[in-house]
C-alpha positions in Angstrom: 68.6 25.4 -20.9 65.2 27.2 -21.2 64.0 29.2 -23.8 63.9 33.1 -24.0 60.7 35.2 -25.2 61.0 38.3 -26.4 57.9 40.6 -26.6 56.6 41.2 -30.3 57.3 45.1 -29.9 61.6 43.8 -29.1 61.4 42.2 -31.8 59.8 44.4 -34.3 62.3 47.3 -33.1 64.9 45.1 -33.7 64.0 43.9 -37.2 63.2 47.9 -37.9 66.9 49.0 -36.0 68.6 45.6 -38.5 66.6 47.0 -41.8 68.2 50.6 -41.2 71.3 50.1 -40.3 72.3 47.4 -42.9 74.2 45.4 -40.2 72.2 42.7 -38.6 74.8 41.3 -36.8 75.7 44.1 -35.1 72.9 45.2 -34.0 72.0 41.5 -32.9 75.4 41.4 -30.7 74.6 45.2 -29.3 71.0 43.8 -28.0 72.5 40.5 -26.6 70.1 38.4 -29.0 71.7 35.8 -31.6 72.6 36.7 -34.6 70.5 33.6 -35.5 67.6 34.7 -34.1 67.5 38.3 -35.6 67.6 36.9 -39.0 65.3 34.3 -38.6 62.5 37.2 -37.5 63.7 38.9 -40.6 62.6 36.1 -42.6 59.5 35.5 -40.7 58.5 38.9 -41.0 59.1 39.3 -45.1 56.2 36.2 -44.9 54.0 38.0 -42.9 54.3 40.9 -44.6 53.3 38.6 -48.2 50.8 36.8 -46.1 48.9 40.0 -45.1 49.1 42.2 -48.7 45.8 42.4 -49.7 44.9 39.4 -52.7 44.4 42.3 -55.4 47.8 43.5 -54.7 49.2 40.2 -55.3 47.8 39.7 -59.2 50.2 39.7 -61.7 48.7 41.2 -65.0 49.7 39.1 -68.3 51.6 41.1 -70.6 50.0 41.1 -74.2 52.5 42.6 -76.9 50.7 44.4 -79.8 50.3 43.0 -83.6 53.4 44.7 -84.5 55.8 43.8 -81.3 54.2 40.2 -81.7 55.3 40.1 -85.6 58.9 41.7 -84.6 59.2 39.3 -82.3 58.0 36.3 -84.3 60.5 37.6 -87.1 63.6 37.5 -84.0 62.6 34.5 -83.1 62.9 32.9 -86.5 66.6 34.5 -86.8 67.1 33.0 -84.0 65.9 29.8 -84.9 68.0 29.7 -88.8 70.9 30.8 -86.7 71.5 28.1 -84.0 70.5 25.3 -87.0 73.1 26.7 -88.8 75.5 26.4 -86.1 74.1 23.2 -84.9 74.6 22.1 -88.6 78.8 23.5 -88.4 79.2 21.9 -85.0 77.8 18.5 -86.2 80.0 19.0 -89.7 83.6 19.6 -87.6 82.6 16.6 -85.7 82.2 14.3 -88.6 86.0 16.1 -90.1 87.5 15.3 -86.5 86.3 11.9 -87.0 87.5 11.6 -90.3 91.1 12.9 -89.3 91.7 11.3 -86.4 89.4 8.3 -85.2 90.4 7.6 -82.3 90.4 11.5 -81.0 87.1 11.3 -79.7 87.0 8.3 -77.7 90.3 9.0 -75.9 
């Protein structure tokens, strides 16, 4: 079976008619082209798209909280931190009372 090419403009109409209409398949089956196909110039074109942003455009900045959100968050974090030992510390303490009631509950 040989292989059918589709010009680039087909295809780019096609992706453009999919991305509007929401239905890929449909519009795959209207055009006589595989679903298949369709969504595998989708693809192709989202990582052409990446490939030709500009490098600037593609910089993520580092987000840097002030003195004040840094010390509210260092103060969540060691709620955090006193809470799960504490429930940590409960867990480990209805294990041992588990153990101590019934024995052989644990490795049944």
């Amino acid at each position: 079976m040989k292989r059918k090419r589709y010009p680039k403009n087909f295809k780019e109409q096609l992706i453009q008619e999919a991305q509007e209409v929401g239905n890929t398949l449909s519009v795959a089956r209207r055009h006589g082209v595989s679903p298949k196909t369709l969504y595998r110039w989708i693809q192709d074109c989202k990582h052409k798209a990446w490939e030709e942003t500009a490098a600037d455009a593609k910089k993520v900045t580092a987000y840097i909280p002030s003195p004040q959100e840094f010390r509210k968050m260092e103060k969540e974090n060691n709620t955090l931190k006193k809470l799960l030992g504490e429930k940590d510390l409960e867990i480990a303490i209805l294990r041992d009372l588990v153990k101590k009631t019934r024995p052989g509950f644990l490795t049944e």
